[in-house]
Each structure stands twice: as structure tokens, then as C-alpha cells.
C-alpha positions, 0 to 999 in steps of 0.5 A, a space after each residue: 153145898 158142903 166143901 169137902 176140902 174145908 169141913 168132915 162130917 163128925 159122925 160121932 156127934 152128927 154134924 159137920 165140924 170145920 177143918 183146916 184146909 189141906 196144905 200142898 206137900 212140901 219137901 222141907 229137906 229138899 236140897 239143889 240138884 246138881 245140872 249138867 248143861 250141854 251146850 252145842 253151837 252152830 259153827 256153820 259158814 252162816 255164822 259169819 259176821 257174828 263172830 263177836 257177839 257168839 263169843 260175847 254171849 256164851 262168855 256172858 253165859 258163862 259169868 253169870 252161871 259161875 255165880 249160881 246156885 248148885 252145882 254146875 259142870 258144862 260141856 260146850 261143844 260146835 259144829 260145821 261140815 268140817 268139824 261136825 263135832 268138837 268139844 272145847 269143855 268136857 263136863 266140867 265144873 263151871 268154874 274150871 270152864 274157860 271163856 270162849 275165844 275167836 280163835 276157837 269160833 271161826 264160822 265155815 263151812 254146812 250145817 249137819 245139825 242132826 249129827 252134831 246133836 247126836 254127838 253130843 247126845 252120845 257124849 251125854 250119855 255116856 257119862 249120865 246113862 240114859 236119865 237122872 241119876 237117882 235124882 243127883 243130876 240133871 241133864 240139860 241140852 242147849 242148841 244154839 244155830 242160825 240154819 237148817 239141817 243141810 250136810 248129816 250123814 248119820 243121823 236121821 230126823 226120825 231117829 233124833 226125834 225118838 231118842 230126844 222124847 226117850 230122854 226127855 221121858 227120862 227127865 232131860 230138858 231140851 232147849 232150842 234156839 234158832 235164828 233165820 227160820 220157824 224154829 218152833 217147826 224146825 225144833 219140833 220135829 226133832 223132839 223139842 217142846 214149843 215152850 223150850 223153843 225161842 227164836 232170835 234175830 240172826 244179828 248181835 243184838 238177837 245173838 246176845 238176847 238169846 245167850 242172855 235168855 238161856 242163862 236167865 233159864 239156867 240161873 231160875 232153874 238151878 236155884 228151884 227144887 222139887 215140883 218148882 224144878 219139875 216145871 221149869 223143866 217143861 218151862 224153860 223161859 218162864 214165858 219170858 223169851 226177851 230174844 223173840 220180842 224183835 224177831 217177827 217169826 213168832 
């Protein structure tokens, strides 16, 4: 049976002629979208203990994205029932940001992680408006925490859930990382995708795997242009979640 996609029939002549094969659009003017990363950290009593290795990872994280490609601004933000909501960089550029330091990251207090992401997605949004501007940026959001929702007062389940599929309809990435639960539930039902999920072991070396693996994400991503960078974008980890091969949850 004749290929349509390797010979035409020639009607003038009457038989089929070979013909070269269609080769998949490329965009050869396509340029480096700019991210904007928005980093938030469980800041909650359980952290306790890995003081260190939170300052260690996000540190690392941002070393490694100081030499990336693109443009880059980060906001990085934590949280406890104390604080539900505290900016320690406010988008900006990467090499302006500074190292995060112990005396910043002092673990105490509940988890109320559906308002600390709201937060951050109101601040988000109000400089980024809901979606990609015009193709000039795009939206990442990080979530790093070691415990469940326990002590929000603002924001429902269901209302995070809407606004994270609004966004992420709107060309938003969404990144989860969580250690000491099924984070693919907990993610989940908040609007995450399981692919853009990843577990970790609620330890140093799990800590330090997970920063290590959303860098590694970051660093892919903001060197991809056009359909490669559509999907990574729904592919965050490239299959790759190094923090998970010693966590028995998934």
C-alpha cells in the first residue's frame, strides 16, 4: 500500500513519484524565554533538624542557576503558622539574589500550606497577570514541604485547586516536592501533575537530592525553546527524580 507521507501521485504523468519526506516544523529564529521561579519553603516546626541542609539546597540551587542560560528573576518565599507568608527575594534577577542564611531559616511552628501557596500565587500574579505574557516570560512554581496542610484559615483546597489548573492552563509550571507523605496524593489535590511531583526522604541526603533535582529541572528548561520547552513544562524531572530512588513512597 502506497505512503502518502513518502510519494504523490502525479497526475499529469499518471504514476506515483517519490517525494522527500515532511520534515517537522522548526522555529530557527526562536530565542530563550526568560523564567520567573517562585520558590516557597516549608518553614514549619518539623523542619527541624535540617536547618543545614534547607540552607545548603536552596543555596546550591541558586549557584547552579547563576550560570544558566536565559533569563532568570527568582522569588523565594517560606512559611509557618507564625509567618504564613514571608518574602526574602522579590523577583529578582538571579545574580542579585542572596544566599539564604540560618538565621533566615528557623523552623517553628504549623503548616498552613494552602494559604502560604495562595500567597505566593497572589504575588505572582500581580506582577505576571494571569498567564504568559506575550510568550516574554514564564511562570514557575516550586513548592518544597516535609508536612501536611494543618493551620490555613484562608484558603480552601478546592479553591487552590481551581486557580493552580487556571494557571497552569494559562502555560504555568507547577512543581511539587514533599517528604513524609504521598506527596502524589497530597500534590494532586491541590492541581499538581504527577509528573511534576517528586517525593524525598525528610533527611539531608533527601533534602539535598530534591534541590539538586529541581535545579537540574530549572537549568534543562531554561535552555529549551519552543515545542522542547512546551514539554518540559509538563515534564519537569525529564523522568529523572534522583530524590525518590531512596524514598520507599513511590
Amino acid at each position: 500500500m502506497t505512503n502518502a507521507t513518502d510519494r504523490a501521485f502525479d497526475w499529469i504523468a499518471g504514476t506515483w513519484a517519490t517525494t522527500a519526506p515532511i520534515p517537522a516544523p522548526t522555529n530557527t529564529t526562536a530565542t530563550i524565554v526568560p523564567v520567573d521561579v517562585s520558590v516557597l519553603l516549608d518553614r514549619s516546626g518539623s523542619m527541624q533538624g535540617l536547618e543545614g541542609d534547607v540552607v545548603g539546597g536552596i543555596n546550591g540551587f541558586l549557584a547552579d542557576q547563576r550560570n544558566g542560560e536565559g533569563g532568570c528573576t527568582v522569588t523565594l518565599a517560606q512559611f509557618d503558622s507564625e509567618a504564613p507568608f514571608e518574602v526574602l527575594a522579590s523577583a529578582l534577577p538571579i545574580d542579585q539574589v542572596v544566599d539564604l542564611t540560618a538565621d533566615q531559616y528557623r523552623p517553628r511552628g504549623a503548616t498552613p500550606l494552602l494559604d502560604a501557596i495562595g500567597a505566593l500565587l497572589d504575588d505572582a500574579e500581580r506582577r505576571l497577570g494571569e498567564g504568559p505574557a506575550n510568550g516574554t516570560v514564564d511562570p514557575v512554581v516550586v513548592v518544597f514541604t516535609d508536612g501536611l496542610e494543618n493551620a490555613s484559615r484562608r484558603v480552601t483546597r478546592d479553591e487552590l485547586f481551581s486557580r493552580i489548573a487556571r494557571l497552569r492552563d494559562a502555560g504555568w509550571t507547577f512543581v511539587f516536592l514533599g517528604a513524609n507523605q504521598d506527596s502524589y496524593l497530597e500534590a494532586g489535590r491541590l492541581g499538581f501533575s504527577d509528573a511534576n511531583t517528586q517525593n524525598f526522604r525528610g533527611d539531608s541526603y533527601g533534602m539535598r537530592t530534591a534541590s539538586g533535582d529541581v535545579s537540574k529541572g530549572l537549568t534543562a528548561m531554561r535552555r529549551k525553546v519552543g515545542h522542547e520547552r512546551l514539554l518540559h513544562k509538563l515534564d519537569y524531572f525529564d523522568g529523572q527524580k534522583d530524590a525518590e530512588r531512596d524514598d520507599d513512597t513511590r
